[in-house]
MIDOSE-1310 file (N, C-alpha, C; in nm, 2 decimals, decimal comma, always signed):
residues 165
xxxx	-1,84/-0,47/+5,85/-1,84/-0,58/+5,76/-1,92/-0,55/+5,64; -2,03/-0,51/+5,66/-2,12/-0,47/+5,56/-2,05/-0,36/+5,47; -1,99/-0,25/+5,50/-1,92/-0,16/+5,43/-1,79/-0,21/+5,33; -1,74/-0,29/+5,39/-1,61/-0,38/+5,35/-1,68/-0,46/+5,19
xxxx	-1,75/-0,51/+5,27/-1,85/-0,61/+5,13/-1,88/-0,52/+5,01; -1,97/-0,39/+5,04/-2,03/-0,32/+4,94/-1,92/-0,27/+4,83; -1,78/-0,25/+4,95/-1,68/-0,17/+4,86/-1,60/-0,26/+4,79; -1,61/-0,42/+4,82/-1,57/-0,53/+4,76/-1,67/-0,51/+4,62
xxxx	-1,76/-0,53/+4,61/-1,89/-0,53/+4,52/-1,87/-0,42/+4,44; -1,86/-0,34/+4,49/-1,86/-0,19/+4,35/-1,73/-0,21/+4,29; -1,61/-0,26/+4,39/-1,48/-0,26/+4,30/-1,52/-0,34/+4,19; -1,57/-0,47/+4,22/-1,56/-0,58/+4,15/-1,67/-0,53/+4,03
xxxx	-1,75/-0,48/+4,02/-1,83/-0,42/+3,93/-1,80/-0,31/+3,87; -1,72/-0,20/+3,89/-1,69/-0,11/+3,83/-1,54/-0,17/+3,70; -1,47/-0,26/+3,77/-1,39/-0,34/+3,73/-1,40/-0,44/+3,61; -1,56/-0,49/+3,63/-1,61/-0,55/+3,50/-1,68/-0,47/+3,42
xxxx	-1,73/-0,38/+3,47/-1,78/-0,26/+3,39/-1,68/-0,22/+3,27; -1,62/-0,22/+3,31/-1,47/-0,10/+3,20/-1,41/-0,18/+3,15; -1,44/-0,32/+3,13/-1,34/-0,42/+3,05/-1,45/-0,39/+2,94; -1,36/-0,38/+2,83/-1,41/-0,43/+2,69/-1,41/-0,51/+2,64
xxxx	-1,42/-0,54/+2,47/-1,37/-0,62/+2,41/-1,27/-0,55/+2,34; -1,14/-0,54/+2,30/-1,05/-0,49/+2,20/-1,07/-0,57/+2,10; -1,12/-0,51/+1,95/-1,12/-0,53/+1,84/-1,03/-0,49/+1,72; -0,98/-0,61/+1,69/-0,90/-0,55/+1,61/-0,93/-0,56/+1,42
xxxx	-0,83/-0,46/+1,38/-0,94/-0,46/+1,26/-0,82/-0,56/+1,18; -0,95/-0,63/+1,12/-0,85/-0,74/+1,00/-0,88/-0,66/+0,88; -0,74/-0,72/+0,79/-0,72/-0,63/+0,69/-0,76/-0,75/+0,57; -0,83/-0,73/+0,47/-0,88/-0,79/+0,36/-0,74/-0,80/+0,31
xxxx	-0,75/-0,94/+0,20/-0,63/-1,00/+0,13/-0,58/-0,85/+0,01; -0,52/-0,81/+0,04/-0,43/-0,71/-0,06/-0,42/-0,74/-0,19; -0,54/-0,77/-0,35/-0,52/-0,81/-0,44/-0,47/-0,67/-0,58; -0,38/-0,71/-0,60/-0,36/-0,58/-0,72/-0,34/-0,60/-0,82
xxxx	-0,41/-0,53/-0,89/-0,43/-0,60/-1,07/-0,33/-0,50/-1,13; -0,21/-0,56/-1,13/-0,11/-0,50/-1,21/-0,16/-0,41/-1,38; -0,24/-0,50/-1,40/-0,28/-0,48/-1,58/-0,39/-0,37/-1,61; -0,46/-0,35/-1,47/-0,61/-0,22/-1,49/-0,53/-0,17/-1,41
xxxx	-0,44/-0,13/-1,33/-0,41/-0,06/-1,24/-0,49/-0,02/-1,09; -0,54/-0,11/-1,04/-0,63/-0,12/-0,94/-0,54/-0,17/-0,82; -0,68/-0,19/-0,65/-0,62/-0,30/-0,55/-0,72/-0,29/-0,56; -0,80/-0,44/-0,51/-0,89/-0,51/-0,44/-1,00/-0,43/-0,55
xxxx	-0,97/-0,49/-0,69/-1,07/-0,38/-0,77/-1,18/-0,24/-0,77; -1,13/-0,16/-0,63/-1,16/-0,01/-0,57/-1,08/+0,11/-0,55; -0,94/+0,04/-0,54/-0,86/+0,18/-0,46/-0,77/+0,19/-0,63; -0,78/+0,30/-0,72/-0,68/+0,34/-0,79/-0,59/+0,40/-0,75
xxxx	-0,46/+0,46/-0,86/-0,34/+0,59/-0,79/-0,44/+0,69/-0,76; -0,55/+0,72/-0,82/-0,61/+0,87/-0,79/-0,71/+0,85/-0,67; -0,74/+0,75/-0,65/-0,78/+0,78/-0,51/-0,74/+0,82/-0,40; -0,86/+0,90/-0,33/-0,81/+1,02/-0,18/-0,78/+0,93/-0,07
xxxx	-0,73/+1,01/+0,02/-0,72/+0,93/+0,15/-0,80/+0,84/+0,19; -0,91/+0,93/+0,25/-1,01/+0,85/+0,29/-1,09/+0,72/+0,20; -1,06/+0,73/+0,07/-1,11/+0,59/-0,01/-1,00/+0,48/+0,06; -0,88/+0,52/+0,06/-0,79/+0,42/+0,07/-0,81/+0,36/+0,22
xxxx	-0,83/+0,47/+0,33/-0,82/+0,37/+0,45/-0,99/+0,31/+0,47; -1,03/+0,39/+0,39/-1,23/+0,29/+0,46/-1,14/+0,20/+0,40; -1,15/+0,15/+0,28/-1,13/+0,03/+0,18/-1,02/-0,10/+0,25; -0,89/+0,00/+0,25/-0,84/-0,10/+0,35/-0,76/-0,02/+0,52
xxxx	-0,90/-0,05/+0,59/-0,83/-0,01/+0,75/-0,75/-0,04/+0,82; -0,68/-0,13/+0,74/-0,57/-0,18/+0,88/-0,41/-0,10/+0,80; -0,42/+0,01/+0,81/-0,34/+0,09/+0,74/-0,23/+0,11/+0,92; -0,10/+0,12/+0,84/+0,00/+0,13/+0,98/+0,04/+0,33/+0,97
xxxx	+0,00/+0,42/+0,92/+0,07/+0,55/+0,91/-0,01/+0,59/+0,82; +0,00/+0,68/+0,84/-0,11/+0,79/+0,72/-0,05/+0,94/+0,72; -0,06/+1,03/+0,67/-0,02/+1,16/+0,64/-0,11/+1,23/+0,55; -0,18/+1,30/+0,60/-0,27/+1,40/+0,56/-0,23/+1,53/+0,48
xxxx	-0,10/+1,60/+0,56/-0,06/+1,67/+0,47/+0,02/+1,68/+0,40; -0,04/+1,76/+0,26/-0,02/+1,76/+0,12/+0,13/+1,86/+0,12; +0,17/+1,89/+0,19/+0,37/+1,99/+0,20/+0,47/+1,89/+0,27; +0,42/+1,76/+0,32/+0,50/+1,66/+0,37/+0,61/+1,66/+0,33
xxxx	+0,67/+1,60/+0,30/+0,77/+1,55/+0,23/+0,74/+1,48/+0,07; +0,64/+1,37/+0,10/+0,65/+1,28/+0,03/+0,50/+1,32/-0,01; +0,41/+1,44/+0,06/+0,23/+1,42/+0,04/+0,17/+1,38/+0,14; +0,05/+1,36/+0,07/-0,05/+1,28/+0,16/-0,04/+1,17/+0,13
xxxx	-0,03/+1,02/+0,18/-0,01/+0,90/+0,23/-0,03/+0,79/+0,30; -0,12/+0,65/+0,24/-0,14/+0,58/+0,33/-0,03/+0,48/+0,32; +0,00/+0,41/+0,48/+0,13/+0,31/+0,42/+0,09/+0,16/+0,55; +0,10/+0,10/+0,47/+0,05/-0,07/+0,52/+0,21/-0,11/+0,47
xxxx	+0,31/-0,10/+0,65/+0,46/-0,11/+0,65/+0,44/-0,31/+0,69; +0,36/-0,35/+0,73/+0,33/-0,48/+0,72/+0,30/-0,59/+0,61; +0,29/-0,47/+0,54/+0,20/-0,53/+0,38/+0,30/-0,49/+0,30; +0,39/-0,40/+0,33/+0,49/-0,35/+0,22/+0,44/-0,29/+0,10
xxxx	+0,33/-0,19/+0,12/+0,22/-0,15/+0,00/+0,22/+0,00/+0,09; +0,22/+0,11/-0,03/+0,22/+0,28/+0,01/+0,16/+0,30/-0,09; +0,04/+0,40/-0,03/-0,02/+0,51/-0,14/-0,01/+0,62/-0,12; +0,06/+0,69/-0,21/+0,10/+0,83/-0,22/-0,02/+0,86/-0,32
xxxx	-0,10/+0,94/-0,23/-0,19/+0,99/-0,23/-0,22/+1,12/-0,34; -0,13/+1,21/-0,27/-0,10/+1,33/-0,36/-0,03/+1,30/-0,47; +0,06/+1,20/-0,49/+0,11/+1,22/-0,63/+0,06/+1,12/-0,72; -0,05/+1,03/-0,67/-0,14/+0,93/-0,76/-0,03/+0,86/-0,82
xxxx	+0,02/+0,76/-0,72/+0,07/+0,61/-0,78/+0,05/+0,53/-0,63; +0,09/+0,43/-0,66/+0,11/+0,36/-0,58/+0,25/+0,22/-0,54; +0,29/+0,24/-0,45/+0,43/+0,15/-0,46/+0,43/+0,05/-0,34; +0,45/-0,10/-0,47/+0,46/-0,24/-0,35/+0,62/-0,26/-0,35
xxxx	+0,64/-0,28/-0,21/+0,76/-0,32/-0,19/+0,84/-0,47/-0,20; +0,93/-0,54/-0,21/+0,97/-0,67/-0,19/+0,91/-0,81/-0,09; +0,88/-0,71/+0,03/+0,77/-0,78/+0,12/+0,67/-0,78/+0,11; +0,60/-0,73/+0,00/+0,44/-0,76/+0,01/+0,39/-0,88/+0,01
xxxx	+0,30/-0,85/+0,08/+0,25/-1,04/+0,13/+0,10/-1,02/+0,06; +0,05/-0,96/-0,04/-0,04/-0,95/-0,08/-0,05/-1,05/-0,22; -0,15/-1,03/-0,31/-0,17/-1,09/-0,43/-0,14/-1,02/-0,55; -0,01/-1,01/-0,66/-0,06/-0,98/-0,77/-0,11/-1,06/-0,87
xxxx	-0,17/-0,96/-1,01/-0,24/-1,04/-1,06/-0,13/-1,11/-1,18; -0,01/-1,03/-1,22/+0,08/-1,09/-1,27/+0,21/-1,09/-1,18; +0,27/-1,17/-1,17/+0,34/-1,21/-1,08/+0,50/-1,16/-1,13; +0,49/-1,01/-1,08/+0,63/-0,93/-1,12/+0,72/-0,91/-0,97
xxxx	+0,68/-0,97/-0,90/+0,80/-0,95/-0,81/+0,90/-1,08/-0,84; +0,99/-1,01/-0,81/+1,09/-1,12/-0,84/+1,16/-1,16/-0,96; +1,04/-1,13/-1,05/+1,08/-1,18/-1,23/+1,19/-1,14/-1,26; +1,24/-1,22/-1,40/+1,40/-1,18/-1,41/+1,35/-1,04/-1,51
xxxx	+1,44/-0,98/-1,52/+1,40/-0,82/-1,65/+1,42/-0,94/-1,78; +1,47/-0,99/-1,79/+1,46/-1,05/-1,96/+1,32/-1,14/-1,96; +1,26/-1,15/-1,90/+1,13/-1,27/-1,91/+1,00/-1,15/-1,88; +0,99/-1,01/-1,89/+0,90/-0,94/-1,90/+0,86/-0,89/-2,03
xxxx	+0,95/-0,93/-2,13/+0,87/-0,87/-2,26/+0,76/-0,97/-2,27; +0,76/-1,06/-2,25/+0,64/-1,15/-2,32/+0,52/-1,10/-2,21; +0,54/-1,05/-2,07/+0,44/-0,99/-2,04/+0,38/-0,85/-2,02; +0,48/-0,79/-2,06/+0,45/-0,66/-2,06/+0,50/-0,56/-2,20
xxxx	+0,56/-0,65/-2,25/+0,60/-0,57/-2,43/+0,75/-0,51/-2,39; +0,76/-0,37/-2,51/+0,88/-0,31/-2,44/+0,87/-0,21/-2,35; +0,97/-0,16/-2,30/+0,97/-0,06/-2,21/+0,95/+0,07/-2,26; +0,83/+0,21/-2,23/+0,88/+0,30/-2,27/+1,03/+0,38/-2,26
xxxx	+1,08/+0,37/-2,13/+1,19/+0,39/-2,08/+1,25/+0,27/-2,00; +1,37/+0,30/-2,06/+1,46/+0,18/-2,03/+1,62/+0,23/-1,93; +1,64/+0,25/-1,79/+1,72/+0,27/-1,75/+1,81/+0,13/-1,71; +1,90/+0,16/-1,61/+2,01/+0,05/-1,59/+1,91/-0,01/-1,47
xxxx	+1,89/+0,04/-1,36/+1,82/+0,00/-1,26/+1,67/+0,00/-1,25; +1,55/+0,07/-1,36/+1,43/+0,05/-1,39/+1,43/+0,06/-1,53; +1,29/-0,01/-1,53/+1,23/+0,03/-1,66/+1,03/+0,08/-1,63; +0,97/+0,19/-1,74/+0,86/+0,20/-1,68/+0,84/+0,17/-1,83
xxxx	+0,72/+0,11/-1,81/+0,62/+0,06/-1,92/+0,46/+0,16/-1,94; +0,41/+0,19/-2,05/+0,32/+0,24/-2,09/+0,18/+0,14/-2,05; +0,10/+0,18/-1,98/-0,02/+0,12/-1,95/-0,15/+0,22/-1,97; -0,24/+0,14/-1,96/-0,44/+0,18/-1,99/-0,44/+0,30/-1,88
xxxx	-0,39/+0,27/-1,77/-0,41/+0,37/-1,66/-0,33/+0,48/-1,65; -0,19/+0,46/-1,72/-0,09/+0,58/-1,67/+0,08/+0,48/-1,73; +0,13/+0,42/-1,60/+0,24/+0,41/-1,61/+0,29/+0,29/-1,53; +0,35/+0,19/-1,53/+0,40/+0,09/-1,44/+0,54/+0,13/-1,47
xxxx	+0,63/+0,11/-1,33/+0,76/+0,12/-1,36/+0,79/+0,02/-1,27; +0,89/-0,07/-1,29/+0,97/-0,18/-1,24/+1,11/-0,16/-1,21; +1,14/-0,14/-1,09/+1,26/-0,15/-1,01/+1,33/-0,30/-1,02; +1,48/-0,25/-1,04/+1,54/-0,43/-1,05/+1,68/-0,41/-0,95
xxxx	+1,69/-0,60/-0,88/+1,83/-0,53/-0,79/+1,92/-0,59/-0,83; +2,02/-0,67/-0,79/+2,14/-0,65/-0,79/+2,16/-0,79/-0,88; +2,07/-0,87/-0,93/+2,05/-0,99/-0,96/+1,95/-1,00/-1,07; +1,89/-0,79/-1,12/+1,81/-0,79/-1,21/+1,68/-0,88/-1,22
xxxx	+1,64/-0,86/-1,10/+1,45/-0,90/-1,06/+1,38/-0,84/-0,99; +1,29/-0,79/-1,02/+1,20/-0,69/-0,95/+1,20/-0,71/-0,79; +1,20/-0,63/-0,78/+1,23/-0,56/-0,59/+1,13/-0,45/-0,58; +1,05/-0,37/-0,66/+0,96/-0,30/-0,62/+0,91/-0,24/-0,77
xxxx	+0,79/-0,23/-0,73/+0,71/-0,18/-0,87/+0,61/-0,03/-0,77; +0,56/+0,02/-0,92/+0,51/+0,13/-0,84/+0,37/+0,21/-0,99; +0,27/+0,16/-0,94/+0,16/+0,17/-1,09/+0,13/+0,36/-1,00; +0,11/+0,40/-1,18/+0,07/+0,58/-1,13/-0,04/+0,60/-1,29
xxxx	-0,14/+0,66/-1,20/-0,25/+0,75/-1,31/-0,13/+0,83/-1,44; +0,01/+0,88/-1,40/+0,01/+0,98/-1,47/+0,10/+0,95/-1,59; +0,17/+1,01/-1,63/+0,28/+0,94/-1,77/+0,46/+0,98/-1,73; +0,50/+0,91/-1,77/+0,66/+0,90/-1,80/+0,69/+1,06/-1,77
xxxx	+0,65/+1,15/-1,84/+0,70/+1,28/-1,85/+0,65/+1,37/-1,71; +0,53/+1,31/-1,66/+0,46/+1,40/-1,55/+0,51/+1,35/-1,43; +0,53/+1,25/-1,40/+0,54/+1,14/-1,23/+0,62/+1,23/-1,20; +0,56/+1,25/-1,04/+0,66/+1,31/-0,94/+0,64/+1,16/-0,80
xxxx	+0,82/+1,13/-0,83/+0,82/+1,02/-0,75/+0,87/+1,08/-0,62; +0,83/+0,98/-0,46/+0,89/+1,08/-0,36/+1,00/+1,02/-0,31; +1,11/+1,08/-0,31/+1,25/+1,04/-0,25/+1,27/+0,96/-0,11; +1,20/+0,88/-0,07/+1,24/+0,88/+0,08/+1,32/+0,78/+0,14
x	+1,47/+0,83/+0,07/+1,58/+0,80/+0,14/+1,63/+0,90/+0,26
């Protein structure tokens, strides 16, 4: 009886021993200042990996290396926000559930001169605009309203965008 008990006791203690707490990491509101080219006024296109995930941790995928396909890479597929790392931009997708600071998702393409001027380039399905940081380019879909935008450190002539169809 006494043996029966002890080994009741140690189960039962070894058992509460090794429970933890699971913590999960919350991810700070996603603010991105379309106009300085920033998020959450810390992570630019040129920032490294590791700026991007301390800054924001609740990152869903990452890629370290720089022969990838696409680079190095952090991607918040919940947030609908990728930082391509190696090629210094960064690209919000349709679903982002974050904050911008001008509100270009969605917008019609004729109601962006008044906030962004003209386009340096002007294609059928984008246009990329000259900014303080580098480059903003605005993707438009089938109804001609932004569906994804993508701010980069570098200029019209330099951007290497990554294909990942």
């Amino acid at each position: 009886m006494k043996n029966i008990f002890l080994s009741l006791s140690a189960l039962m203690f070894f058992t509460i021993a090794s429970a933890q707490l699971k913590t999960e990491v919350k991810c700070p509101v996603i603010n991105v200042d379309i106009l300085n080219g920033n998020v959450n006024h810390i992570i630019i296109p040129t920032s490294n990996i590791e700026q991007v995930k301390k800054n924001l941790p609740c990152f869903t995928s990452f890629e370290t290396d720089i022969r990838s396909k696409c680079g190095s890479m952090v991607a918040y597929k919940d947030q609908d926000i990728t930082f391509f790392v190696s090629r210094n931009y960064i690209q919000i997708g349709p679903h982002f559930k974050g904050v911008l600071s001008v509100p270009l998702m969605g917008a019609s393409r004729n109601n962006l001169f008044k906030l962004l001027g003209d386009p340096q380039i002007k294609q059928p399905g984008w246009d990329a605009f000259k900014t303080s940081y580098g480059i903003l380019i605005l993707y438009y879909n089938q109804q001609n309203k932004v569906d994804k935008i993508q701010l980069s450190s570098q200029s019209a002539s330099t951007i290497q965008l990554c294909d990942q169809s």
